[in-house]
N, C-alpha and C positions, 0 to 999 in steps of 0.2 A: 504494500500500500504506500501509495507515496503524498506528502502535504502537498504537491502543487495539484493533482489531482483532485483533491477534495478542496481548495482554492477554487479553481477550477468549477467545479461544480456548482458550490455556493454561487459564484459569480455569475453564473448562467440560472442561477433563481431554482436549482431542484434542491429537492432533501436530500439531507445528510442520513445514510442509514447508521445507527449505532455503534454498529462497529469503525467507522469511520469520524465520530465521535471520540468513540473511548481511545481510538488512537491517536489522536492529536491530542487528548487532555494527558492523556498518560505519558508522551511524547517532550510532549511543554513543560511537564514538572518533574521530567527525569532530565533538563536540559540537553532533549535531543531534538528539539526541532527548538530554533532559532524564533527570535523577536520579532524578526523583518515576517517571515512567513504566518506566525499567528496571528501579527498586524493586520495582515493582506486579509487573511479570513474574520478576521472582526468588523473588518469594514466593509466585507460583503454581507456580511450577516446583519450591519446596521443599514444598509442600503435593502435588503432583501428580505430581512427577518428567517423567522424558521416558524414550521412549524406547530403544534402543541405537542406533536410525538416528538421531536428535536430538540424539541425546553426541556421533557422529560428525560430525555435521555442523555442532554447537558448536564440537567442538576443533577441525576445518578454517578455520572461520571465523574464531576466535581466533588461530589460527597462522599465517592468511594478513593479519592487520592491521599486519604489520610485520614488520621483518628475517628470513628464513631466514638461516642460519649458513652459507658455503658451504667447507664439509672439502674440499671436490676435490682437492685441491692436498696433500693428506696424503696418503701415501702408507699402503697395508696397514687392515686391519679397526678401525674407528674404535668405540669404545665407552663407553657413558654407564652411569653407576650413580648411582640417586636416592631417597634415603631420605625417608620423609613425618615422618620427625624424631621426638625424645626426649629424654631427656636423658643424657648424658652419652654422645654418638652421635659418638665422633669416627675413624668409621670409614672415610672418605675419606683420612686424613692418614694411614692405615697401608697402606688397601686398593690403594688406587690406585699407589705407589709399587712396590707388592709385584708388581701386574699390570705395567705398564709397565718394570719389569727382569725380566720374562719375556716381553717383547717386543712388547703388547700397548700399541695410540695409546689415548692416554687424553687427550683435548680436552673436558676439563670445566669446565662454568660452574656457578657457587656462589652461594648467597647467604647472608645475613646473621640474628643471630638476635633472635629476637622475642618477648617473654615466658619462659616456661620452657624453650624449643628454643634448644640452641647453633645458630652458624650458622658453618658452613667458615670462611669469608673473615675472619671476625671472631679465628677461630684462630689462622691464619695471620697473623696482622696482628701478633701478638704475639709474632712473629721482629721484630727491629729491621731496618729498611729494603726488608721483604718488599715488593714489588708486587702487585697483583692488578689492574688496568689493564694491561692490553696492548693496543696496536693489532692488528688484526686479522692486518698481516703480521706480527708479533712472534709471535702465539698458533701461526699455523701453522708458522712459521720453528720454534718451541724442540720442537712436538710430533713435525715431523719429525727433527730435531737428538736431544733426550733420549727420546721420546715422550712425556713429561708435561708438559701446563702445568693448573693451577687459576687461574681467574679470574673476575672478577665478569660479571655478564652484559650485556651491552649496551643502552644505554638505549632503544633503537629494537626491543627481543624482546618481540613479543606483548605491546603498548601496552594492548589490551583486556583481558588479563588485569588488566593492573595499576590499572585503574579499574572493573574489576567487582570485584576482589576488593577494592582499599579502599572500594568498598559493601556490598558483603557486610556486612563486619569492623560495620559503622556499623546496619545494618537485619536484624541476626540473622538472615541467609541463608547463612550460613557451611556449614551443616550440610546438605549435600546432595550425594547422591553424584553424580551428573550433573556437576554444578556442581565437586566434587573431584577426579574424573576429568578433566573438560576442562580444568580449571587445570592442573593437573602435567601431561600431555602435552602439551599444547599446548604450553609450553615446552623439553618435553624432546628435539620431535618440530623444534621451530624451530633447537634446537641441530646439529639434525642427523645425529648419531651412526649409525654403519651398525646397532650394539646396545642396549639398552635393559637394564639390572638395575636391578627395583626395590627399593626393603627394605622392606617395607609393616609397620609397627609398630603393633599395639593392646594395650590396658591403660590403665592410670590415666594416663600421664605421655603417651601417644599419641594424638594429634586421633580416632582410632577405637578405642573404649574398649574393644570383644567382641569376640572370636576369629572369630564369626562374620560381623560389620562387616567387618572386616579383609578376610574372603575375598572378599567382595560387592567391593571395591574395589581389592583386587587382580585378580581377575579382568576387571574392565572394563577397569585399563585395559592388561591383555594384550591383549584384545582389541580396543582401540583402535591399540593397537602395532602388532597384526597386521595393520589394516586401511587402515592407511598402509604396510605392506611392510617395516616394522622388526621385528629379531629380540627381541625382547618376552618376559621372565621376570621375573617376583614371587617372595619368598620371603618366606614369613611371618614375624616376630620378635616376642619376648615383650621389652613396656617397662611390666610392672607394678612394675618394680625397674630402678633405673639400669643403663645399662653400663657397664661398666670399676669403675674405682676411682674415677677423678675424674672432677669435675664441675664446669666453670671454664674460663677459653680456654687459659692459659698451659699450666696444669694437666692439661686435654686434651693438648696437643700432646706433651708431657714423655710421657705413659701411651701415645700412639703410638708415639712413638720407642723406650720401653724395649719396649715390643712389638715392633718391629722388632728388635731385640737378645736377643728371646727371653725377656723378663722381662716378660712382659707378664701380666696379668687372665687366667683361664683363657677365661674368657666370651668375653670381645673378640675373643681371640688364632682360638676355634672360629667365633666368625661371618667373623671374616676368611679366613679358610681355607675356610670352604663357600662363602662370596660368590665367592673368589678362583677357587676349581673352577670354576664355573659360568659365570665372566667366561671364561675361559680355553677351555673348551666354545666359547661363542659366537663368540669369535676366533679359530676352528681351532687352535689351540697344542697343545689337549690335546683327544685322543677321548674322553673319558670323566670324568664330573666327580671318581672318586675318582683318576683321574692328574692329575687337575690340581691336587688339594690337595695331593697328595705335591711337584707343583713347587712349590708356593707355600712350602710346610713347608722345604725346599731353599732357597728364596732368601730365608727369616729366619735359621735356623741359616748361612747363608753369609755374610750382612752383604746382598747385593745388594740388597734394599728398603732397608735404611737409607739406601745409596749412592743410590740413585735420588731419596729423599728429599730428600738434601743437595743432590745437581747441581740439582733442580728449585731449592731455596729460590736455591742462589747465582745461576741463572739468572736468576729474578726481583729481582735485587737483595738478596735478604736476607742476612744476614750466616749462614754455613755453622756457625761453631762454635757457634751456640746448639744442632745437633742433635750437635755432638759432648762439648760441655758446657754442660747442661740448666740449670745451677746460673747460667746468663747470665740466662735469665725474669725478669720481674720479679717481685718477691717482697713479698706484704703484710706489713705492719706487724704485723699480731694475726694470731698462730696460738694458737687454743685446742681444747681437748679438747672430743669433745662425751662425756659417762660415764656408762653405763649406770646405769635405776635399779633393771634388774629381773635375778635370775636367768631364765637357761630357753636355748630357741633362737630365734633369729629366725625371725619364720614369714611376714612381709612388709617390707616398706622401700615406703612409699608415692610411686613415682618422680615425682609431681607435686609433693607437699610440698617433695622436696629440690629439683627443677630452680627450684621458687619460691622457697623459701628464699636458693636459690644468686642467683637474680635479685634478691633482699633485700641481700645482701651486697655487691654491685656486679656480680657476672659478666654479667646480664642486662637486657635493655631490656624495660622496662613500656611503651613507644611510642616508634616509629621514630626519632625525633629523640633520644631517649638517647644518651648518651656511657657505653662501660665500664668496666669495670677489667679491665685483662688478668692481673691478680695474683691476684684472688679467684675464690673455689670451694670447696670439700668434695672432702675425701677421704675415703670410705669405708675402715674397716677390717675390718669385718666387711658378711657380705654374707648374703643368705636358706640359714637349715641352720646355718648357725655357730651353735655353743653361745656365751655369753656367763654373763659374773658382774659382780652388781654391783658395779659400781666397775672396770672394762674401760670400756676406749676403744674407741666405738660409731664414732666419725670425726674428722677433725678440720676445725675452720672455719676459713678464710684470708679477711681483711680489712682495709680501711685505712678502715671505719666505726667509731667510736669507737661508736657505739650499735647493736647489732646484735641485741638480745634478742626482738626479734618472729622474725627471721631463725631464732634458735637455737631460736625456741619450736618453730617448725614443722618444724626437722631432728627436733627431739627427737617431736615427734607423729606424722612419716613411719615411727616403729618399730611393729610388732606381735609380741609374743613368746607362748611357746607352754611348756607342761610337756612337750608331748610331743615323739618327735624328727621333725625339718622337714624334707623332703626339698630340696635346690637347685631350684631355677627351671628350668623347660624354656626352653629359649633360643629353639631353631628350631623350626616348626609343621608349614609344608607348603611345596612348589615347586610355583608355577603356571607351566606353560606352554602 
């Protein structure tokens, strides 16, 4: 079998048969088939697509180039939830605690953030002496023990993703849904998990811009769920505008935690609660997803998610009273006002601006080898539908850059205001399953 052959092929718009597949995944991450040639066929495949038997037999091939995760050893319905990312997405650090003290194994792996997309692990990191390294029996020991652990993913999970995607990133192949599909399952599917929630995010601030994209790629990869024998659900979410309030790692964690406590964002607090149903659906806990948001509802007004939150941080090492007193975070040096220039209401918040801007300030890495700040970020005071006057406080910016005025120019250009009155943001779209 030869790569310029199946080149070839692609290029002329037919399917790829599996075998023809597994050979070039298997080829690429033994470094026997060259950069320039996988190029060439990534860019036929974003030109041409493939199709669903060719996603299927991508993400198989991808997820067998290295580690499956083996859960056996956990005991009760194991479950993953995985957001395609936006900004100020710190929905893991409320969600997951909230499932897991209703009983539900949550064995989650995270990774880290990259331009405007916060990233889990990077959250977390901003507790003092958190862990996110566990050995394998450690991971399964604390999930059976608390049911929650979050940690980073193993170096040995679906190798091939990790060398097609930093080609992608490098030959503008990024943009295909095939190719987006088989990435995120492929790892989610290597993870293991007996369930699958995903939160599929489009608008401005989300890798799929239209409502319409959105569904295109949520639906695949149900369908790829379903085709490996995993219980597989997407739920649409609007990131034309942030979520929560803040936007920042420290900053993140703190708008979890008062979410746990019941002071949280309205927004966050309702995606947590309809995620939190629908987890609780697929782990038998709750018949029916509106009994399941009333548990979830029950164990913020209870404290029990906060509690789950704390046992998980001090299990991994990290010190407990950062979630009992927030004011431990580390804390930038410049806090300034960002102040309105205009009357009216907000009629958009450009969720890309701020997650850039926020990446301007320190919260964010412009490429992988960045160092953060876990101090900086934006806080939103006003949010789409608020009335405002000039000279009201639009947010506030947290930084220890003594030069920050490109950052402030682009929070201040992420506003759109309006004479007339602005209805709030639709949050949730639709549930694929």
């Amino acid at each position: 079998m030869l790569m310029t052959e199946i080149i070839e092929k692609k290029k002329l718009n037919l399917p790829l048969s599996k075998e023809e597949i597994n050979f070039f995944i298997k080829g690429y991450v033994n470094n026997e088939i060259p950069d320039y040639q996988v190029s060439a066929l990534l860019m036929a495949i974003c030109f041409n697509s493939m199709t669903k038997e060719e996603t299927f037999a991508l993400t198989e091939a991808m997820l067998h180039s290295g580690d499956i995760i083996d859960l056996s050893k956990i005991k009760g319905v194991k479950i993953d939830k995985h957001s395609t990312g936006g900004v100020g997405d710190k929905t893991s650090l409320a969600l997951l605690p909230l499932v897991a003290s209703c009983g539900v194994k949550v064995a989650k792996m995270s990774g880290r953030g990259l331009g405007h997309t916060g990233g889990t692990l990077d959250k977390l990191e901003s507790i003092k002496g958190m862990r996110i390294n566990l050995t394998s029996e450690e991971f399964i020991k604390q999930v059976n023990d608390i049911n929650i652990a979050i940690i980073g993913q193993s170096q040995n999970l679906v190798p091939a993703d990790k060398k097609l995607y930093a080609l992608r990133d490098v030959t503008a192949t990024v943009d295909s849904l095939p190719l987006i599909a088989s990435s995120i399952m492929s790892k989610k599917l290597a993870a293991n998990a007996d369930t699958i929630l995903l939160d599929v995010k489009f608008g401005n601030g989300a890798f799929m811009k239209t409502l319409e994209d959105g569904k295109k790629l949520a639906s695949l990869m149900v369908e790829i769920g379903k085709a490996f024998n995993k219980n597989t659900k997407a739920v649409i979410t609007d990131m034309n505008e942030p979520l929560g309030n803040n936007i920042g790692n420290a900053l993140e964690v703190i708008e979890a935690v008062n979410t746990l406590r019941g002071h949280g964002p309205k927004d966050f607090e309702t995606l947590c609660v309809r995620l939190g149903g629908i987890i609780l659906t697929q782990a038998n806990i709750s018949k029916t997803v509106t009994e399941g948001e009333k548990l979830i509802k029950e164990h913020i007004a209870s404290g029990e998610g906060l509690a789950k939150l704390k046992e998980m941080v001090k299990a991994q090492g990290g010190d407990p009273t950062y979630i009992d007193n927030p004011d431990k975070f580390p804390k930038a040096k410049i806090v300034k006002p960002l102040i309105s220039k205009h009357d009216g209401y907000i009629k958009a918040i450009d969720a890309l601006k701020i997650g850039e801007g926020a990446m301007l300030l320190g919260a964010g890495r412009a490429k992988k080898e960045d160092s953060i700040d876990y101090a900086s970020g934006i806080t939103l005071t006003k949010k789409v539908g608020d009335v405002v006057k000039k000279g009201d406080v639009l947010a506030y910016i947290y930084t220890n850059f003594e030069k920050f005025a490109e950052a402030e120019q682009l929070i201040h250009d992420a506003y759109a205001f309006s004479d007339e009155v602005v209805e709030p943001s639709k949050l949730i779209y639709e549930v694929i399953e």
